[in-house]
PDBQT receptor file of N, H, CA, C and O in Angstrom, charges set to zero:
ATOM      1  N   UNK A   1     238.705  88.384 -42.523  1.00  0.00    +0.000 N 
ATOM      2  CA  UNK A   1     240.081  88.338 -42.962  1.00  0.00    +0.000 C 
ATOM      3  C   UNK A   1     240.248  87.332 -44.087  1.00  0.00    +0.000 C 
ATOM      4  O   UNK A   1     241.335  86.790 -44.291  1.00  0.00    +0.000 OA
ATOM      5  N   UNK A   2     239.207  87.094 -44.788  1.00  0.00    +0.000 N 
ATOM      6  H   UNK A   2     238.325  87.534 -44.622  1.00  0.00    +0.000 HD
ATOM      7  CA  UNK A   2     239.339  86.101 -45.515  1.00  0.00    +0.000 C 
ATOM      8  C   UNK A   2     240.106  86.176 -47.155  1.00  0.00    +0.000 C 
ATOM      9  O   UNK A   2     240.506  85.316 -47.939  1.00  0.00    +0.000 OA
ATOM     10  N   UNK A   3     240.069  87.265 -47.163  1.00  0.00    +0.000 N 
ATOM     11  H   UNK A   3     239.744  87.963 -46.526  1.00  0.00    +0.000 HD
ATOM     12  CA  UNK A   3     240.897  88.067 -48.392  1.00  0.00    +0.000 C 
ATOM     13  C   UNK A   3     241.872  88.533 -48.196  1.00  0.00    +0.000 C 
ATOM     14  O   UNK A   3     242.527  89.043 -49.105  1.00  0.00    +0.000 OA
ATOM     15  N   UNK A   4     242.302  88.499 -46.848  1.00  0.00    +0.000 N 
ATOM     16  H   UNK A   4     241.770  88.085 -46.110  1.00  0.00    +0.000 HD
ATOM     17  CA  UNK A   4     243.932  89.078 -46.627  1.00  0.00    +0.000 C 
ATOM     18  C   UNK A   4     244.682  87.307 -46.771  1.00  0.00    +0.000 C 
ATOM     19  O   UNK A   4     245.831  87.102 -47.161  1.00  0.00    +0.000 OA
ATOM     20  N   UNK A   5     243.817  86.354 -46.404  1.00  0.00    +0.000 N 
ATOM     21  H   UNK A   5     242.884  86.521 -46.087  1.00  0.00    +0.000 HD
ATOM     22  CA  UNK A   5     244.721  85.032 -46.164  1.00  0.00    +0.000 C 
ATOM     23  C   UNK A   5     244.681  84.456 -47.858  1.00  0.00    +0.000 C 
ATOM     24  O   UNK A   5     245.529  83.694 -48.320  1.00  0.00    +0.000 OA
ATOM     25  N   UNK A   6     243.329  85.092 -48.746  1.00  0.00    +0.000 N 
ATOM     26  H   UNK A   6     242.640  85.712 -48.370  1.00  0.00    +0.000 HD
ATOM     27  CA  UNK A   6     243.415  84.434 -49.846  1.00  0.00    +0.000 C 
ATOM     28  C   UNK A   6     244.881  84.789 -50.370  1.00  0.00    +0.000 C 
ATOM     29  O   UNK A   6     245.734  83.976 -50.725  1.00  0.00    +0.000 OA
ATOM     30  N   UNK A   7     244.984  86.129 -50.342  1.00  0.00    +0.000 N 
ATOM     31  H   UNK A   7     244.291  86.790 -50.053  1.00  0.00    +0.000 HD
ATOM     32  CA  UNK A   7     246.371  87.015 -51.132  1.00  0.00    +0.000 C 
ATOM     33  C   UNK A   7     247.388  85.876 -49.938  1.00  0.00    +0.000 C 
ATOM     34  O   UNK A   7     248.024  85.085 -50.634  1.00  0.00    +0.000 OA
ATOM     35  N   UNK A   8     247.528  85.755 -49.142  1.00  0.00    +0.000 N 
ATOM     36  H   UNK A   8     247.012  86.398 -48.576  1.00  0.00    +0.000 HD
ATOM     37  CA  UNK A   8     248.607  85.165 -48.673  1.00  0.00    +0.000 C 
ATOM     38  C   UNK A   8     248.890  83.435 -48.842  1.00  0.00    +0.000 C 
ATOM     39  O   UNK A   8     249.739  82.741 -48.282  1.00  0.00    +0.000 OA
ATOM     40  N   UNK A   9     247.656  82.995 -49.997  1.00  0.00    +0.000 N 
ATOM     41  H   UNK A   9     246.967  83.559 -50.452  1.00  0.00    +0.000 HD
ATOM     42  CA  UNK A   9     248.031  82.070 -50.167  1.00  0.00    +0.000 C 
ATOM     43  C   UNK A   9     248.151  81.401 -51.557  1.00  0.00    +0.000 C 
ATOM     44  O   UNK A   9     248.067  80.240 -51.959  1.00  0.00    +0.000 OA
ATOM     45  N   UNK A  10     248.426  82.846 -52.242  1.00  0.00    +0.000 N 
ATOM     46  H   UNK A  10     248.494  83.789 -51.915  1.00  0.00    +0.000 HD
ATOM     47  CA  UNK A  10     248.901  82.692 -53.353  1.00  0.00    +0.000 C 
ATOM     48  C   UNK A  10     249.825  82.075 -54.127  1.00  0.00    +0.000 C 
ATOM     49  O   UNK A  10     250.619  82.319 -53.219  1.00  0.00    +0.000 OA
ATOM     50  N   UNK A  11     250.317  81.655 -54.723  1.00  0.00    +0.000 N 
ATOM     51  H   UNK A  11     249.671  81.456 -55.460  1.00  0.00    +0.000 HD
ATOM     52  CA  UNK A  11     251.433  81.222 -55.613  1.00  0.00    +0.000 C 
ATOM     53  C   UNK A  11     252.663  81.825 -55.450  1.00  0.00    +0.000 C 
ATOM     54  O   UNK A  11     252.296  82.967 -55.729  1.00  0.00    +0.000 OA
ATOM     55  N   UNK A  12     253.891  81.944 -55.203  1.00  0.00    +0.000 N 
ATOM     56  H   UNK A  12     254.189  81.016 -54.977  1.00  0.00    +0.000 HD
ATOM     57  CA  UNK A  12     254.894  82.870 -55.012  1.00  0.00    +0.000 C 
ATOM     58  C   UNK A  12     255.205  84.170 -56.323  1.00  0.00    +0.000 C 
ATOM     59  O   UNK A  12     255.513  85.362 -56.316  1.00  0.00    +0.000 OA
ATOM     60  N   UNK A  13     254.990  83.390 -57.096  1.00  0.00    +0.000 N 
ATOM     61  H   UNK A  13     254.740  82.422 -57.101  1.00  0.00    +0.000 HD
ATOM     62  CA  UNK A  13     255.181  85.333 -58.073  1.00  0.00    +0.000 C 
ATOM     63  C   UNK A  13     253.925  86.251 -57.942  1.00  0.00    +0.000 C 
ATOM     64  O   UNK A  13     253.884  87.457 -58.188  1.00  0.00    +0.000 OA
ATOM     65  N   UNK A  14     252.885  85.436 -57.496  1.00  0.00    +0.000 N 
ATOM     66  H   UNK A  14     252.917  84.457 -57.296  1.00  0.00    +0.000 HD
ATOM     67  CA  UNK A  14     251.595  87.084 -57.638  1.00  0.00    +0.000 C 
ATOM     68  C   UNK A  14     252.049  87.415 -55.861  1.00  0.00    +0.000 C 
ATOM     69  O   UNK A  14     252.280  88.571 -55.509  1.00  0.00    +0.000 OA
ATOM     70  N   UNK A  15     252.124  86.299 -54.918  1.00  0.00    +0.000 N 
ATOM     71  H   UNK A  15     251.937  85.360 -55.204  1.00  0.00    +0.000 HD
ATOM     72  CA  UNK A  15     252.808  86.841 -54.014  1.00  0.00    +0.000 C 
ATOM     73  C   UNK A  15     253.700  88.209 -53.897  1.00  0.00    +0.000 C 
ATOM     74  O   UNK A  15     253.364  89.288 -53.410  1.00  0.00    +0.000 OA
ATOM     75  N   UNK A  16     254.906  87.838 -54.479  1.00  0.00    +0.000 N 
ATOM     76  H   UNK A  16     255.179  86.962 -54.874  1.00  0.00    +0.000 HD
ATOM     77  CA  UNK A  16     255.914  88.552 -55.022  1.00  0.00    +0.000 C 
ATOM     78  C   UNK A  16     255.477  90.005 -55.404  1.00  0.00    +0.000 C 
ATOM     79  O   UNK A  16     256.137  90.984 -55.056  1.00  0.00    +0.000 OA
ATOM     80  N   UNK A  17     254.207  90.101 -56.215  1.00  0.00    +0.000 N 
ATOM     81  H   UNK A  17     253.670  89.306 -56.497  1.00  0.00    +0.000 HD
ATOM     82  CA  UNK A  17     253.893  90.859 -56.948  1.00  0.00    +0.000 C 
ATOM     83  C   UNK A  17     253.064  91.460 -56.009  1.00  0.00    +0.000 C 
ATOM     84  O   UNK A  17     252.645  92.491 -56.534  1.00  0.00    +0.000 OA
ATOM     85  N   UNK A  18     252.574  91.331 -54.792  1.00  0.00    +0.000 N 
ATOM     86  H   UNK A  18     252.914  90.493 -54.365  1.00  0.00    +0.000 HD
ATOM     87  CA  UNK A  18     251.624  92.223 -53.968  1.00  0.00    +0.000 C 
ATOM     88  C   UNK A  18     252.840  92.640 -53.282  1.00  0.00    +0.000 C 
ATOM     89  O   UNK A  18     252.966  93.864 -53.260  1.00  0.00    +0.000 OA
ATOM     90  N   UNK A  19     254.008  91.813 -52.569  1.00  0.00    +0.000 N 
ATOM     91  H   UNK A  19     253.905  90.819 -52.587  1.00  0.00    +0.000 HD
ATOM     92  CA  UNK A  19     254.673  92.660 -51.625  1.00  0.00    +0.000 C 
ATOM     93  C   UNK A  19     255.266  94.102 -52.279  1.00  0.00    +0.000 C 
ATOM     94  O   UNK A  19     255.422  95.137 -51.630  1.00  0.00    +0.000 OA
ATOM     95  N   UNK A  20     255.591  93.905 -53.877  1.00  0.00    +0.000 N 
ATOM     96  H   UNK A  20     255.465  93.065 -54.403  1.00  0.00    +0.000 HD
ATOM     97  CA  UNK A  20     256.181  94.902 -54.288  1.00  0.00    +0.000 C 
ATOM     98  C   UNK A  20     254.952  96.184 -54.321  1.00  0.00    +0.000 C 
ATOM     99  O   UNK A  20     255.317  97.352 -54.452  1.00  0.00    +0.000 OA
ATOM    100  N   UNK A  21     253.765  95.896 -54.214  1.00  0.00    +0.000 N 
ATOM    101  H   UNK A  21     253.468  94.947 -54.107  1.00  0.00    +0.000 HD
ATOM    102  CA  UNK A  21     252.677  96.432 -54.377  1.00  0.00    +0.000 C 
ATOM    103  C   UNK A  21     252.980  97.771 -52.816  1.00  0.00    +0.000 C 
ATOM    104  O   UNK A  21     253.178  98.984 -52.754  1.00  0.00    +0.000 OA
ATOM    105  N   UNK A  22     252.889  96.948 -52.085  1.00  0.00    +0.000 N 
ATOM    106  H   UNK A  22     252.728  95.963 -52.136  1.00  0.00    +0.000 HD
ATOM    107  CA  UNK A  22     252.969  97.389 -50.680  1.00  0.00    +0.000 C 
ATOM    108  C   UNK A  22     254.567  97.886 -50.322  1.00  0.00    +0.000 C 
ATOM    109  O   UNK A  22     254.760  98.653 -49.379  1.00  0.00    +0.000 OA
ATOM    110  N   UNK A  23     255.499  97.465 -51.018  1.00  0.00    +0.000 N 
ATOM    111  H   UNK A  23     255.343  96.842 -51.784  1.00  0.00    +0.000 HD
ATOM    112  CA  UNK A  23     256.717  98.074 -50.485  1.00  0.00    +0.000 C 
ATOM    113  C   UNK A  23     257.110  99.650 -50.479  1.00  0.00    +0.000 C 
ATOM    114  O   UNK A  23     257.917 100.102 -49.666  1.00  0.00    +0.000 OA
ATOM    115  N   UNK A  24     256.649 100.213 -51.180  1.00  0.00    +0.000 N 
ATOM    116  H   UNK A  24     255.994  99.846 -51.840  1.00  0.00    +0.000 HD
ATOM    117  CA  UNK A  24     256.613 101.589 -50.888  1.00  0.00    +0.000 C 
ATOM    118  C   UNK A  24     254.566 102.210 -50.566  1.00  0.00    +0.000 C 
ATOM    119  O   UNK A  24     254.406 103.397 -50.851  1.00  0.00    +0.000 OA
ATOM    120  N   UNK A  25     254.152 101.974 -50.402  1.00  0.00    +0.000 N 
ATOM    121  H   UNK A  25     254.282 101.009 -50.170  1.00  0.00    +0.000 HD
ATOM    122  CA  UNK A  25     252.554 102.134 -50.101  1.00  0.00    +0.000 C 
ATOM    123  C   UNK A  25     253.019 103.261 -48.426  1.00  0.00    +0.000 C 
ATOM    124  O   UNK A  25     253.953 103.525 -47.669  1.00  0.00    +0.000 OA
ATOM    125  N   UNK A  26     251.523 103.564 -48.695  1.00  0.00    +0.000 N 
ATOM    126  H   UNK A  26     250.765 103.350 -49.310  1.00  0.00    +0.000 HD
ATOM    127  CA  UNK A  26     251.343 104.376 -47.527  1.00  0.00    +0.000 C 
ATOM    128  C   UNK A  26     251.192 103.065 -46.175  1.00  0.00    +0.000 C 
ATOM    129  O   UNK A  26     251.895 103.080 -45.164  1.00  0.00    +0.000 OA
ATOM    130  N   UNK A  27     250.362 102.244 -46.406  1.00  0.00    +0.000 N 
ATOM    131  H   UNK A  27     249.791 102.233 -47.227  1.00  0.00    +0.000 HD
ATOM    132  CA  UNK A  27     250.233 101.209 -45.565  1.00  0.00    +0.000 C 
ATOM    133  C   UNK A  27     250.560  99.829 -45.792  1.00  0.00    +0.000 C 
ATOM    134  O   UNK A  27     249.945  98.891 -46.299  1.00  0.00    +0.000 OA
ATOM    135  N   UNK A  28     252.034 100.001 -45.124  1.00  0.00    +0.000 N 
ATOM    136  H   UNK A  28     252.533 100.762 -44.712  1.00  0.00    +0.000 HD
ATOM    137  CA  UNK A  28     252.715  98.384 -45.157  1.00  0.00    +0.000 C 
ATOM    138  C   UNK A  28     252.031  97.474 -44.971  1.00  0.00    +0.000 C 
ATOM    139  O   UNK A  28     250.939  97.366 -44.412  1.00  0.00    +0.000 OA
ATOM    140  N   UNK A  29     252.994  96.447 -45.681  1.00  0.00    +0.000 N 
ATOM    141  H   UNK A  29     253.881  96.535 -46.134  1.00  0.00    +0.000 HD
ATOM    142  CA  UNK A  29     252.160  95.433 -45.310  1.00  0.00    +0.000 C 
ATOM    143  C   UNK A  29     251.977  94.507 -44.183  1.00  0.00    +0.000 C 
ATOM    144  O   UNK A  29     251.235  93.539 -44.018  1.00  0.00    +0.000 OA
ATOM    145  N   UNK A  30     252.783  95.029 -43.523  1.00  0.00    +0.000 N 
ATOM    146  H   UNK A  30     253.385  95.816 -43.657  1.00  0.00    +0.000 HD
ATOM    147  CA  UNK A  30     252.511  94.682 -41.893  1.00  0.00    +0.000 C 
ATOM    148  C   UNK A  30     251.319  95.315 -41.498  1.00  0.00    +0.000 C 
ATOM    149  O   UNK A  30     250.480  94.605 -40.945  1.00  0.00    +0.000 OA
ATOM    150  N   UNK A  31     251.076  96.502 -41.671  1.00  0.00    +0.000 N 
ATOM    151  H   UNK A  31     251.758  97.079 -42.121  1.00  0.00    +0.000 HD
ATOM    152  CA  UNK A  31     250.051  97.185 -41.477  1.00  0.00    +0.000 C 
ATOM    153  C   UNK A  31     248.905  96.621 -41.417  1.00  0.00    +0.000 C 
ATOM    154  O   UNK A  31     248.207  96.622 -40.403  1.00  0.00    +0.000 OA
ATOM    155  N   UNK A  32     248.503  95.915 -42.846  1.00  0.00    +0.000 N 
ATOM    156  H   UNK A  32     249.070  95.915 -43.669  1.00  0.00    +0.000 HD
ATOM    157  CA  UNK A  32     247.862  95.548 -43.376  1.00  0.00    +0.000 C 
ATOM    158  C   UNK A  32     247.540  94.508 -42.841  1.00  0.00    +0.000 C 
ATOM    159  O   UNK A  32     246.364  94.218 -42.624  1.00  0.00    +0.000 OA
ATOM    160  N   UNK A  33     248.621  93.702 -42.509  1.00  0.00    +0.000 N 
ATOM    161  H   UNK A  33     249.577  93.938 -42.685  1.00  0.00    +0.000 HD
ATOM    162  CA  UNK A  33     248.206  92.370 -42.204  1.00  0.00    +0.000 C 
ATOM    163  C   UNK A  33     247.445  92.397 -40.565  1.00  0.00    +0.000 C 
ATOM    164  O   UNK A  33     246.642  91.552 -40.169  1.00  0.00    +0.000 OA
ATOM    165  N   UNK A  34     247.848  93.377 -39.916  1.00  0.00    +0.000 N 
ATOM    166  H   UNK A  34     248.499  94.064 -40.237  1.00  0.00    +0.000 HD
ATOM    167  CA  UNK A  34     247.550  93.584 -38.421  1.00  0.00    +0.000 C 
ATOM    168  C   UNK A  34     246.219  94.353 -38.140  1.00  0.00    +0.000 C 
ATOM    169  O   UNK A  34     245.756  94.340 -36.999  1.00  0.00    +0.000 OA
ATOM    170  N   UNK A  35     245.449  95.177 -39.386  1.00  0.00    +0.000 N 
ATOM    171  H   UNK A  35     245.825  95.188 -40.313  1.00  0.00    +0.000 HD
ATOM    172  CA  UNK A  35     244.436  95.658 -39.415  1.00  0.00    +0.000 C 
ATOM    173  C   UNK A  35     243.427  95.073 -40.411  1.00  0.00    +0.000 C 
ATOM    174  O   UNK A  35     242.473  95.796 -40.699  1.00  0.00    +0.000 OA
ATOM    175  N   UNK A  36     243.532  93.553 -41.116  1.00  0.00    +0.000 N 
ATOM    176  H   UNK A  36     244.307  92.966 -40.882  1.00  0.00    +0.000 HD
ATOM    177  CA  UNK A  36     243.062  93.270 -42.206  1.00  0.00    +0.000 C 
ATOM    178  C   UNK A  36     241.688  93.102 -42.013  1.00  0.00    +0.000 C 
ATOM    179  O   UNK A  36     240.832  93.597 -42.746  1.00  0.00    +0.000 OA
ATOM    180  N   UNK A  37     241.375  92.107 -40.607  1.00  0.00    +0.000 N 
ATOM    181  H   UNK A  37     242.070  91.705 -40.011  1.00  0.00    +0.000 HD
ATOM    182  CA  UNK A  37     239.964  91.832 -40.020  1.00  0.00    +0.000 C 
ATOM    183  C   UNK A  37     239.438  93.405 -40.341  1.00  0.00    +0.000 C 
ATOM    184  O   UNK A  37     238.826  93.689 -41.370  1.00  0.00    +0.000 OA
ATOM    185  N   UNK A  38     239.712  94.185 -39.495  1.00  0.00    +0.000 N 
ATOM    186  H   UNK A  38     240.209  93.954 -38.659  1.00  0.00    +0.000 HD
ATOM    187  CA  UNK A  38     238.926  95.576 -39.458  1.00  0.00    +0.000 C 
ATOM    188  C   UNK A  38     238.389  96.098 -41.106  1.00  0.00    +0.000 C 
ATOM    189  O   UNK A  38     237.283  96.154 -41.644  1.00  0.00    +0.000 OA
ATOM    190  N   UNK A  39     239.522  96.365 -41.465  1.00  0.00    +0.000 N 
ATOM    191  H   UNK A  39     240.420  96.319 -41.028  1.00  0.00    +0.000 HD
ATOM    192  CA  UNK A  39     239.835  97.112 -43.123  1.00  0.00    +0.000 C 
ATOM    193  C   UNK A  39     238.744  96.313 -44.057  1.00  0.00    +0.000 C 
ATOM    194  O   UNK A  39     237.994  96.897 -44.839  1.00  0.00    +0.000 OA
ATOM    195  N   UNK A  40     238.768  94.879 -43.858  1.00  0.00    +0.000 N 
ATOM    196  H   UNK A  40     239.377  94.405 -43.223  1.00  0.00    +0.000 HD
ATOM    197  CA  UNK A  40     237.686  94.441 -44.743  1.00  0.00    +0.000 C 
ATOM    198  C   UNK A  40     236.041  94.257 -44.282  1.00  0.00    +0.000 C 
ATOM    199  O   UNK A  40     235.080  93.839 -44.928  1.00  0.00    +0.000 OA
ATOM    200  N   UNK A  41     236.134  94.674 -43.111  1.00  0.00    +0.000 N 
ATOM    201  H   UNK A  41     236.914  95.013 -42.586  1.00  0.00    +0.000 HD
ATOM    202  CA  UNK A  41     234.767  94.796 -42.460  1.00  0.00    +0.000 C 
ATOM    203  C   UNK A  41     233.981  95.774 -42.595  1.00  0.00    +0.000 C 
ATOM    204  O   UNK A  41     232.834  95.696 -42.156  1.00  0.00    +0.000 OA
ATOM    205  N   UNK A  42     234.373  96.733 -43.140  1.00  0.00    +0.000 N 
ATOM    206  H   UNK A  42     235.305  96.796 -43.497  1.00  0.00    +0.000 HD
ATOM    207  CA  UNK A  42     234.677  98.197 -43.384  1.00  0.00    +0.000 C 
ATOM    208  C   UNK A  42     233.700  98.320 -44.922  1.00  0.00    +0.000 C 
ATOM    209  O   UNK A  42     233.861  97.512 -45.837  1.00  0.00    +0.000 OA
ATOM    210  N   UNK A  43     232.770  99.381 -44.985  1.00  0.00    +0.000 N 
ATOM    211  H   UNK A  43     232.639 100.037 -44.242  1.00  0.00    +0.000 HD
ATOM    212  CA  UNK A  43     231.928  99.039 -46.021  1.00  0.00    +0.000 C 
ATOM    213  C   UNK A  43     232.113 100.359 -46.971  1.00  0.00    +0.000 C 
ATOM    214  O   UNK A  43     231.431 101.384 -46.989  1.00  0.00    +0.000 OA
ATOM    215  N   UNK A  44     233.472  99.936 -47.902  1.00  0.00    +0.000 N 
ATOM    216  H   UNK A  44     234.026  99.103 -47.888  1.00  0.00    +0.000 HD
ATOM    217  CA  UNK A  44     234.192 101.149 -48.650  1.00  0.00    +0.000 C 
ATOM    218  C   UNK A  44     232.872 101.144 -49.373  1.00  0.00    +0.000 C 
ATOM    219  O   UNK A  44     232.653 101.962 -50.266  1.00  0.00    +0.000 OA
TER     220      UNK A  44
């Protein structure tokens, strides 16, 4: 999960700039945040 906490510990405008990323997305960012361990373990 180490790349879901980097993005979450961003600066507030690139912040800003991922939620808008995710506000209409297929997978919220709740989603995201609740499956992040898995999703990046995951060998796209």
């Amino acid at each position: 999960m180490a790349q879901w906490q980097e993005v979450q510990s961003l600066a507030n405008a690139y912040l800003e700039q991922v939620h808008q990323l995710y506000a209409g997305a297929a997978l919220p960012m709740a989603v995201r945040q609740c499956l992040a361990a898995w999703i990046e373990d995951q060998n796209w």
